[in-house]
Predicted model as a PDB file, atoms N, CA, C, CB and O in Angstrom, pLDDT in the B-factor column:
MODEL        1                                                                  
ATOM      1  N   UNK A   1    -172.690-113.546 -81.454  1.00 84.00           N  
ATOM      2  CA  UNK A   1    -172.294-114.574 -82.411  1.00 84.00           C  
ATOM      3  C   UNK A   1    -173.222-115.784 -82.323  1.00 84.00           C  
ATOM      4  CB  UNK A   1    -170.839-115.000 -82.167  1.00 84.00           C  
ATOM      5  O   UNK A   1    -173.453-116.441 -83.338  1.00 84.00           O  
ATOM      6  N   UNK A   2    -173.653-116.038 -81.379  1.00 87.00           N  
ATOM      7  CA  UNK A   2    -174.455-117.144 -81.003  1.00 87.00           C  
ATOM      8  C   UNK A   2    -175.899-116.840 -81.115  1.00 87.00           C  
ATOM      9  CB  UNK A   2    -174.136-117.567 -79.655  1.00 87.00           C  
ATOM     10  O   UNK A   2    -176.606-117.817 -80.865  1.00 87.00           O  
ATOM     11  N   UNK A   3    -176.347-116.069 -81.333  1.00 90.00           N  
ATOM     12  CA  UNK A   3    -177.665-115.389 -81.911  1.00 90.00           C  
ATOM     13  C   UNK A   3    -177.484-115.800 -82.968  1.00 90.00           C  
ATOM     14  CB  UNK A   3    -177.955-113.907 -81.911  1.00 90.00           C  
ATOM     15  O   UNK A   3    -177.749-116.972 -83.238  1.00 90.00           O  
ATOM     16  N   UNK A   4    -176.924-114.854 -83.962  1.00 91.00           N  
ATOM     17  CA  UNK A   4    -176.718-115.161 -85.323  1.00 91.00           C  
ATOM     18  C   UNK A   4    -176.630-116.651 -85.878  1.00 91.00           C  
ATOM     19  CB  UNK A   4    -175.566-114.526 -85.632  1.00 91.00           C  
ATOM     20  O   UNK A   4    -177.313-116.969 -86.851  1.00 91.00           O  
ATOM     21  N   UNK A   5    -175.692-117.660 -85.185  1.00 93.00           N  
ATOM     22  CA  UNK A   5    -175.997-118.201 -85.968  1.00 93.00           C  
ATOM     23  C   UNK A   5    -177.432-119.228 -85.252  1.00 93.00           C  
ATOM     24  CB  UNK A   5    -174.701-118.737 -86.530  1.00 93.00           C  
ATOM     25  O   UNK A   5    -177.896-120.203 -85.843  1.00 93.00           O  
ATOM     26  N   UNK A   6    -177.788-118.870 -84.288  1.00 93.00           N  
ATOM     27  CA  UNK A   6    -179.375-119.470 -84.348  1.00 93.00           C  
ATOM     28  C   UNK A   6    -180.716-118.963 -84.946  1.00 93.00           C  
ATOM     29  CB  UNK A   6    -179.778-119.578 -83.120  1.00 93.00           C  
ATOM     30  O   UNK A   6    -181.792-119.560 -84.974  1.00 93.00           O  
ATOM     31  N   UNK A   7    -180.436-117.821 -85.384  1.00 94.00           N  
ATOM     32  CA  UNK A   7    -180.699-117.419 -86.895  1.00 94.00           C  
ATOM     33  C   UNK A   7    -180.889-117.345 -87.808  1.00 94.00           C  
ATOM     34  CB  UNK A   7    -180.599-117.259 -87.293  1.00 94.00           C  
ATOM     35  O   UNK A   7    -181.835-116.878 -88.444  1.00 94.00           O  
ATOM     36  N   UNK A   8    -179.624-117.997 -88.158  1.00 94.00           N  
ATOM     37  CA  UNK A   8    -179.066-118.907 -89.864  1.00 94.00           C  
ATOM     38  C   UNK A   8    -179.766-120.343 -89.312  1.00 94.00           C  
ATOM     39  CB  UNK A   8    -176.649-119.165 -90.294  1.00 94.00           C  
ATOM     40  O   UNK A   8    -180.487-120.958 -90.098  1.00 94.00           O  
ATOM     41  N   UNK A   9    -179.587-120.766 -88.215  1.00 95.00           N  
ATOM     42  CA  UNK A   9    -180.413-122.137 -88.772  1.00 95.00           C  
ATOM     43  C   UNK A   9    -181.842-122.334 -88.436  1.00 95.00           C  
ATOM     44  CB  UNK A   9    -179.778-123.436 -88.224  1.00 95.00           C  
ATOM     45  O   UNK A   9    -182.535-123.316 -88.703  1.00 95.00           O  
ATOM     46  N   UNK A  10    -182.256-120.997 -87.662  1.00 96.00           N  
ATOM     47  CA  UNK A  10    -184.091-121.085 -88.039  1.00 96.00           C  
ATOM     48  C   UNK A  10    -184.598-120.612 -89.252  1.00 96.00           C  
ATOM     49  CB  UNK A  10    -185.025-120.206 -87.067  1.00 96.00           C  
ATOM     50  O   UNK A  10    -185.669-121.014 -89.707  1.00 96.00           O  
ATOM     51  N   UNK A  11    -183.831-119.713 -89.846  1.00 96.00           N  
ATOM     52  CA  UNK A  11    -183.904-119.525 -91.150  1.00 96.00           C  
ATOM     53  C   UNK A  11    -183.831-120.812 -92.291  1.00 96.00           C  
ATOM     54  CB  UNK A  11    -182.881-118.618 -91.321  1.00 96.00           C  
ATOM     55  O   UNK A  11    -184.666-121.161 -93.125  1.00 96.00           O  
ATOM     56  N   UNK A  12    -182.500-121.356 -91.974  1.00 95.00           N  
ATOM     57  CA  UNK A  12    -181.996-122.966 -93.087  1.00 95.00           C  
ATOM     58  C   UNK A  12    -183.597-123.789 -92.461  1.00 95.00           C  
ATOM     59  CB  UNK A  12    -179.724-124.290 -92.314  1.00 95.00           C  
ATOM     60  O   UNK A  12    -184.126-124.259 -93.468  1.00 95.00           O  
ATOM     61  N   UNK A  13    -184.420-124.075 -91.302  1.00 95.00           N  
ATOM     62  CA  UNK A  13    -184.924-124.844 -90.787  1.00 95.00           C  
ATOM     63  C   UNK A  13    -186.320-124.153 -91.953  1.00 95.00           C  
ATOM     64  CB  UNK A  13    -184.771-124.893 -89.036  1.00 95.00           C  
ATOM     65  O   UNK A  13    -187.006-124.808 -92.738  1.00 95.00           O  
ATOM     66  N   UNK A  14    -186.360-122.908 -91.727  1.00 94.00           N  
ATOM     67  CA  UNK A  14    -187.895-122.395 -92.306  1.00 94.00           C  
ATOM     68  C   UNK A  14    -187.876-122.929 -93.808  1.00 94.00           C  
ATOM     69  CB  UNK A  14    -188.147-120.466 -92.296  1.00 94.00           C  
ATOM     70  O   UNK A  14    -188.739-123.582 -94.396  1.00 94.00           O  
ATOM     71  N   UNK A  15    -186.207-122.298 -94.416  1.00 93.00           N  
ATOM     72  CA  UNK A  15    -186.752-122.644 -95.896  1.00 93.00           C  
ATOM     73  C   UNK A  15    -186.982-123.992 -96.441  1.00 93.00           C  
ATOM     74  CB  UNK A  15    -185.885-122.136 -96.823  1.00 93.00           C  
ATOM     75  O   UNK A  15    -187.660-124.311 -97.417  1.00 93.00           O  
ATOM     76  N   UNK A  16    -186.223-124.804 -95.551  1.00 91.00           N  
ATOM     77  CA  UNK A  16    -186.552-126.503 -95.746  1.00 91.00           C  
ATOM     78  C   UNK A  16    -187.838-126.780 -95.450  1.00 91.00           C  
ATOM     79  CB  UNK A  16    -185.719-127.522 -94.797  1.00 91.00           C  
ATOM     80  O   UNK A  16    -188.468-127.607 -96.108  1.00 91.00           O  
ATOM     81  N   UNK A  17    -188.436-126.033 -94.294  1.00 88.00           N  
ATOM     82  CA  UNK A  17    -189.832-126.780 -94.376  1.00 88.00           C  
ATOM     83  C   UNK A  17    -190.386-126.376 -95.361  1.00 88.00           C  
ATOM     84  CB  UNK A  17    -190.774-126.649 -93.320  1.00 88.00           C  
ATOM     85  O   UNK A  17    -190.979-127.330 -95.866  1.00 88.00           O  
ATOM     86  N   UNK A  18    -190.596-125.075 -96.187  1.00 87.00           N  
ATOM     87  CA  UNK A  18    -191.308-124.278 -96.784  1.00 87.00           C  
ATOM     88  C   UNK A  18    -190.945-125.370 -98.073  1.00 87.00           C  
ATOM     89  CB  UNK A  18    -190.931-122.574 -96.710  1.00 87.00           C  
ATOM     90  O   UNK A  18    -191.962-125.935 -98.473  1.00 87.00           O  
ATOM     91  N   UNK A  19    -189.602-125.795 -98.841  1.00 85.00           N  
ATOM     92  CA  UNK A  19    -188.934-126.878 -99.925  1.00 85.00           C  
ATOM     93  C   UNK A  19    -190.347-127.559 -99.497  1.00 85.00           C  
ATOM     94  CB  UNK A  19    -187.091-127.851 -99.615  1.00 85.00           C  
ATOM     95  O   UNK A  19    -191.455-127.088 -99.750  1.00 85.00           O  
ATOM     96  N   UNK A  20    -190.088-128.719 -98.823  1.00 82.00           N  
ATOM     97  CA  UNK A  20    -190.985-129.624 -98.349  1.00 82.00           C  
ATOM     98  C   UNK A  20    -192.201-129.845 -98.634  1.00 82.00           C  
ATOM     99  CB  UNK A  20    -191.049-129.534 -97.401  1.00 82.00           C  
ATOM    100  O   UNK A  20    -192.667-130.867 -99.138  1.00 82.00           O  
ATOM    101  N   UNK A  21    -193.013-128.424 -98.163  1.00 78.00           N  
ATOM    102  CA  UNK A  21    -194.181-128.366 -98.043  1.00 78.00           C  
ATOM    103  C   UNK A  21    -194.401-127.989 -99.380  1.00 78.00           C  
ATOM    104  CB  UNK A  21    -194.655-127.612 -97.003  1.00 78.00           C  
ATOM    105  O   UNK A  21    -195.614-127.779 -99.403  1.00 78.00           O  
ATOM    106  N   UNK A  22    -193.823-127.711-100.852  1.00 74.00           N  
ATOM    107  CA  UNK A  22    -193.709-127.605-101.360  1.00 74.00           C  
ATOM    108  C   UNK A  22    -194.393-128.227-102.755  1.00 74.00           C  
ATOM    109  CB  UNK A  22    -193.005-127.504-100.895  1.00 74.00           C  
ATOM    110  O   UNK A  22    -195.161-127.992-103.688  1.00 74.00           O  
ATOM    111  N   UNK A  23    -193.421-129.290-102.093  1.00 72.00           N  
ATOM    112  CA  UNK A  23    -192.907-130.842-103.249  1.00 72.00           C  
ATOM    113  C   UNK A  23    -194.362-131.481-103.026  1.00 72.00           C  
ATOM    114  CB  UNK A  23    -191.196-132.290-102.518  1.00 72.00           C  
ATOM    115  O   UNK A  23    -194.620-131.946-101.915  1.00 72.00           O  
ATOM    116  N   UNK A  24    -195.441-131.523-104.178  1.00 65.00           N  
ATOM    117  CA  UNK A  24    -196.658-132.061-104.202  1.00 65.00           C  
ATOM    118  C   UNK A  24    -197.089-132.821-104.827  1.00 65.00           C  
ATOM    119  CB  UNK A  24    -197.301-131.517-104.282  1.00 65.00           C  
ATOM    120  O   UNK A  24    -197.714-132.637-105.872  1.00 65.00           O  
ATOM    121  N   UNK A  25    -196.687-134.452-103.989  1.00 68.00           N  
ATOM    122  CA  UNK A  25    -197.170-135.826-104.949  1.00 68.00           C  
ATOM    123  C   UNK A  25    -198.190-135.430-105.919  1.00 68.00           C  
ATOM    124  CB  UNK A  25    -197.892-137.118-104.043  1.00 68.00           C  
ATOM    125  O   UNK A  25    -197.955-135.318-107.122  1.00 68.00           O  
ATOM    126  N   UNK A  26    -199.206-135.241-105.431  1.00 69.00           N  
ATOM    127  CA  UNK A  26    -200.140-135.286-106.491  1.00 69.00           C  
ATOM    128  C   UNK A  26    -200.662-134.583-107.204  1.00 69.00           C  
ATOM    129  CB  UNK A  26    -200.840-135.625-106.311  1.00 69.00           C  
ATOM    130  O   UNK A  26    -201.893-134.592-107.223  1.00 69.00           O  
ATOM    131  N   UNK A  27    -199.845-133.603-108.166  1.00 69.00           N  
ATOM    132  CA  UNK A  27    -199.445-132.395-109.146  1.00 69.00           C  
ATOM    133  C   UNK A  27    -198.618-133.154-110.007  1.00 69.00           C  
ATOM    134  CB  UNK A  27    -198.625-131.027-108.478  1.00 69.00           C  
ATOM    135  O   UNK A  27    -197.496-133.557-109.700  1.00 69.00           O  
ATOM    136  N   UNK A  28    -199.363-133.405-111.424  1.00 71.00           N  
ATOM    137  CA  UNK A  28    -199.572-134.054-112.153  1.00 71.00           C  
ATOM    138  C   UNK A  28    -199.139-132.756-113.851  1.00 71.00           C  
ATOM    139  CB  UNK A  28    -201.119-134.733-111.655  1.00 71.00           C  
ATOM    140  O   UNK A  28    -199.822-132.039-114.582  1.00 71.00           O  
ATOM    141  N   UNK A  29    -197.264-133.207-113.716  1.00 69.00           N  
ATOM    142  CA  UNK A  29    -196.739-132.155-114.694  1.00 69.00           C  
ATOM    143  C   UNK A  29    -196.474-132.781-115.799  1.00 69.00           C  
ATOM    144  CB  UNK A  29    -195.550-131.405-114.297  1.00 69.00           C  
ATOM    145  O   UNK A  29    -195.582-132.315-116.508  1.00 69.00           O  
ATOM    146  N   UNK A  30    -197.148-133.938-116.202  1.00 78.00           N  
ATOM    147  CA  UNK A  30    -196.832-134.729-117.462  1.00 78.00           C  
ATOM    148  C   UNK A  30    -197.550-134.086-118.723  1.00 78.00           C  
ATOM    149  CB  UNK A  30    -197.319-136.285-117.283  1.00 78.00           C  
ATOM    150  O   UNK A  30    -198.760-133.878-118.812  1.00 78.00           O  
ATOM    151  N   UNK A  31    -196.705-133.842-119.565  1.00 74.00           N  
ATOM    152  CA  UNK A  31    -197.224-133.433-121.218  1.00 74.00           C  
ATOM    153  C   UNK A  31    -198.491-134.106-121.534  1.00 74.00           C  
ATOM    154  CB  UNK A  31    -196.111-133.962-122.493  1.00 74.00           C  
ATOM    155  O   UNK A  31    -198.694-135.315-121.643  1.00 74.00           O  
ATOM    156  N   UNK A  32    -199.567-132.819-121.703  1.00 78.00           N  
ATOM    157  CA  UNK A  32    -200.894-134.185-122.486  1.00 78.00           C  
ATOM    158  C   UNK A  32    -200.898-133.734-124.099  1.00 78.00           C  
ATOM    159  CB  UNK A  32    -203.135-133.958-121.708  1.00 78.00           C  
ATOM    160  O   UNK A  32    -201.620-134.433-124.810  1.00 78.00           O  
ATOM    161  N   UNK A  33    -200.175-132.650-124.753  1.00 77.00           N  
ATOM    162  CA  UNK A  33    -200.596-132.578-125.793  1.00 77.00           C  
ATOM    163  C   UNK A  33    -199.999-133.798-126.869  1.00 77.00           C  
ATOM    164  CB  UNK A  33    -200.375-131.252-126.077  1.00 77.00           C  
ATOM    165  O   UNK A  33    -199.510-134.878-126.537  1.00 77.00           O  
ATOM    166  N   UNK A  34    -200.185-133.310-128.143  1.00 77.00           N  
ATOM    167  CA  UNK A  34    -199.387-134.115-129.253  1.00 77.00           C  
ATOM    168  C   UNK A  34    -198.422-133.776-129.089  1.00 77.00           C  
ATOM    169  CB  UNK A  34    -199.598-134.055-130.583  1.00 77.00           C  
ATOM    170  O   UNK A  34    -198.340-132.956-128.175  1.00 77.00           O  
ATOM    171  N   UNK A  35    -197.399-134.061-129.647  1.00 70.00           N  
ATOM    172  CA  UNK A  35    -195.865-133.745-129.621  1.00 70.00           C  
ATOM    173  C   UNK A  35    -195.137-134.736-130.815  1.00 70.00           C  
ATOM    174  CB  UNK A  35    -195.182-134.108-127.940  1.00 70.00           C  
ATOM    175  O   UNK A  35    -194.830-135.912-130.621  1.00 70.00           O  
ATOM    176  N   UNK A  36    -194.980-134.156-131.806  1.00 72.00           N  
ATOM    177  CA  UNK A  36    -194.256-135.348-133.134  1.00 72.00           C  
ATOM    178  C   UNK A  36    -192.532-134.900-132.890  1.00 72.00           C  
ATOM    179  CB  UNK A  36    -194.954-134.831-135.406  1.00 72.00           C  
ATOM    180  O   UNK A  36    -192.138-133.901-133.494  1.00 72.00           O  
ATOM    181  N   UNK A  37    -191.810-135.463-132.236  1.00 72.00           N  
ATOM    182  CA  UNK A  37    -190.192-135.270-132.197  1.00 72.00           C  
ATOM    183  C   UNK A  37    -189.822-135.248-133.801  1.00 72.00           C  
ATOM    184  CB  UNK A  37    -189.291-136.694-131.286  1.00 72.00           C  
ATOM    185  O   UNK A  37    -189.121-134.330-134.228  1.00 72.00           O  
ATOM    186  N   UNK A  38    -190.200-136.050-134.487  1.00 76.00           N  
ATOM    187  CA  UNK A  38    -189.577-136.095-135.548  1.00 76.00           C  
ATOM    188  C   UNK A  38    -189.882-135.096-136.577  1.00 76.00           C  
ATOM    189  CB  UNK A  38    -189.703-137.223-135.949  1.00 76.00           C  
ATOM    190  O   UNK A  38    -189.104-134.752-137.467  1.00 76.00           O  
ATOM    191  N   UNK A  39    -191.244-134.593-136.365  1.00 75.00           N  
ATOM    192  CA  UNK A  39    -191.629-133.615-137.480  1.00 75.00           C  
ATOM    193  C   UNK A  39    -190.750-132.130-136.814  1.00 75.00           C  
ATOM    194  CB  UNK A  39    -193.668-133.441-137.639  1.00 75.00           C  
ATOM    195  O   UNK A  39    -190.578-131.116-137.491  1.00 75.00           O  
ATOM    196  N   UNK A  40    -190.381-132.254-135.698  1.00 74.00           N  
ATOM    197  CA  UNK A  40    -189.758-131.519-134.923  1.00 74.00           C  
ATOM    198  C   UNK A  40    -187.920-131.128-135.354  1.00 74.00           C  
ATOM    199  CB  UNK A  40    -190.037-132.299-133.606  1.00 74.00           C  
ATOM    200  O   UNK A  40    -187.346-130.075-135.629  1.00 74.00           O  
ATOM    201  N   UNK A  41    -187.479-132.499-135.237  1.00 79.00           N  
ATOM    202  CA  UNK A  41    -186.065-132.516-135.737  1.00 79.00           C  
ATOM    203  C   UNK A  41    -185.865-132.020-136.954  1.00 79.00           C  
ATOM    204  CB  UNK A  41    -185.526-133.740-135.774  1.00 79.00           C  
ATOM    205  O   UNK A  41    -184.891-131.310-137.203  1.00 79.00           O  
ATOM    206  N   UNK A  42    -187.196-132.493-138.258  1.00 80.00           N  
ATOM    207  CA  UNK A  42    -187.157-132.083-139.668  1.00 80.00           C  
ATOM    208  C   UNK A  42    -186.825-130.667-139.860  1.00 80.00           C  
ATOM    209  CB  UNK A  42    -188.431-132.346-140.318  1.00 80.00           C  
ATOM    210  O   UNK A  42    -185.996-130.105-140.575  1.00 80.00           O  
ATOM    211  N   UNK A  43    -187.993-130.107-138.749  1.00 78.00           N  
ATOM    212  CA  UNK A  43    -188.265-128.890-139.002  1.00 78.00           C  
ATOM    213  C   UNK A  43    -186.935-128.040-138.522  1.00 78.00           C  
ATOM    214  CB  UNK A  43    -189.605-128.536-138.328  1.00 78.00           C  
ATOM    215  O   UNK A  43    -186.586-127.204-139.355  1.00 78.00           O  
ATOM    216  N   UNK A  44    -186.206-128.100-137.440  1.00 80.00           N  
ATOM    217  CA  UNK A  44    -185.400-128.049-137.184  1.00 80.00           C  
ATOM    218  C   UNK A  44    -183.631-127.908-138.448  1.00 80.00           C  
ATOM    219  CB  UNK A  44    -185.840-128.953-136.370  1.00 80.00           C  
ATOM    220  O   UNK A  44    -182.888-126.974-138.747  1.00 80.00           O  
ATOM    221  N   UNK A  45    -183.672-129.193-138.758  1.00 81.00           N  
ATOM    222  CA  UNK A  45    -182.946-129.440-140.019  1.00 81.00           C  
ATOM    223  C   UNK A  45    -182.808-128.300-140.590  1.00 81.00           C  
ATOM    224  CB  UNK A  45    -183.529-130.338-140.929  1.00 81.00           C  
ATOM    225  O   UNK A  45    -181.927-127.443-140.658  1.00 81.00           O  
ATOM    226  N   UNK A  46    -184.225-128.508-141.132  1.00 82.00           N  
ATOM    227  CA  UNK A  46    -184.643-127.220-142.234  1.00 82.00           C  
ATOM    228  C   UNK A  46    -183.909-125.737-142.479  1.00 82.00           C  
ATOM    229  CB  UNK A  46    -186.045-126.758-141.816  1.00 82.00           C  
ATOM    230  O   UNK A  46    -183.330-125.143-143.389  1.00 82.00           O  
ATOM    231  N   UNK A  47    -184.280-125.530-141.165  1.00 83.00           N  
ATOM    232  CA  UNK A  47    -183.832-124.445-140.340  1.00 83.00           C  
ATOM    233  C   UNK A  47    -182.935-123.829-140.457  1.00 83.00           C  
ATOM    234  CB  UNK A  47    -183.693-124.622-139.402  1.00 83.00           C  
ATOM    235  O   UNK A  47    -182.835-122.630-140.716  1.00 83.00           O  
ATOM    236  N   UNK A  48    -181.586-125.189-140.134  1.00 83.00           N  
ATOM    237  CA  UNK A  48    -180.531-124.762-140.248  1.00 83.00           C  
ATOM    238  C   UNK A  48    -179.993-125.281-141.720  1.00 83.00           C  
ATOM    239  CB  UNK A  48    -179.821-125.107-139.064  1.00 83.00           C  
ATOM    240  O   UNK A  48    -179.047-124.663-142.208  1.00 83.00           O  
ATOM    241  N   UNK A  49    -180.418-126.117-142.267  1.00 82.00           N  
ATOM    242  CA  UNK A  49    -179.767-125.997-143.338  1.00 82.00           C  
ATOM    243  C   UNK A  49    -180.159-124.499-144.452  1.00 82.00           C  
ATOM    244  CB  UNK A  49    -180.043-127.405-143.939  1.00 82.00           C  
ATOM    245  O   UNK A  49    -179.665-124.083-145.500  1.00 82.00           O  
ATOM    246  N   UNK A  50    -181.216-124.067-143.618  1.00 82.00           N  
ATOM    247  CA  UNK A  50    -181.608-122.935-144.873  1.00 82.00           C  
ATOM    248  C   UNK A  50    -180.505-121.517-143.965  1.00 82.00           C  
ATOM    249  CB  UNK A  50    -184.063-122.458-145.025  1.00 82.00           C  
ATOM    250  O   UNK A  50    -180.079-120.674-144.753  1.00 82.00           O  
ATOM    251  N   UNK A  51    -180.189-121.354-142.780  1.00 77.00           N  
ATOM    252  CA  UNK A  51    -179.102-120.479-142.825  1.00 77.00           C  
ATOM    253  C   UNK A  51    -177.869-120.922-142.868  1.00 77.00           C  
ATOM    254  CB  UNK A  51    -179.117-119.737-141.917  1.00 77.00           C  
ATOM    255  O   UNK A  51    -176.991-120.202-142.392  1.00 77.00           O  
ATOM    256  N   UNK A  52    -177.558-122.062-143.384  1.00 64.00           N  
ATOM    257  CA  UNK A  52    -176.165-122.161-143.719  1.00 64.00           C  
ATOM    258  C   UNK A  52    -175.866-121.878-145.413  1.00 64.00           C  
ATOM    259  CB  UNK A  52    -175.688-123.687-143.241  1.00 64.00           C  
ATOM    260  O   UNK A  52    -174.725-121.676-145.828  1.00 64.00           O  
ATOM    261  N   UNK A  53    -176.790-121.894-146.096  1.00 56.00           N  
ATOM    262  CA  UNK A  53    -176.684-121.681-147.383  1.00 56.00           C  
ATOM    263  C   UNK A  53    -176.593-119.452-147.730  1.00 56.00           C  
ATOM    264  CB  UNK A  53    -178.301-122.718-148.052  1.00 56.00           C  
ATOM    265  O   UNK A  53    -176.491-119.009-148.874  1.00 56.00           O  
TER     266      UNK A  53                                                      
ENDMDL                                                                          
END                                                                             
């Protein structure tokens, strides 16, 4: 029993470091393209107003 659970927490210990080592300040996931929300919502609209008819 006491194996096991030293086990479970070198295991909980590995995957936290592995999280950790992970998480990389300087990885840079910001949108560069265009992006128009609104021509977006229109289009959207559209959409549905053309299968509700």
């Amino acid at each position: 029993m006491k194996n096991k659970l030293i086990s479970m927490a070198a295991c909980c210990l590995a995957a936290c470091t592995m999280l950790f080592q992970a998480c990389d300040d300087g990885l840079d996931l910001e949108y560069k393209g265009n992006l128009d929300l609104n021509l977006l919502g229109i289009k959207q609209a559209a959409e549905i107003a053309s299968t509700d008819t």
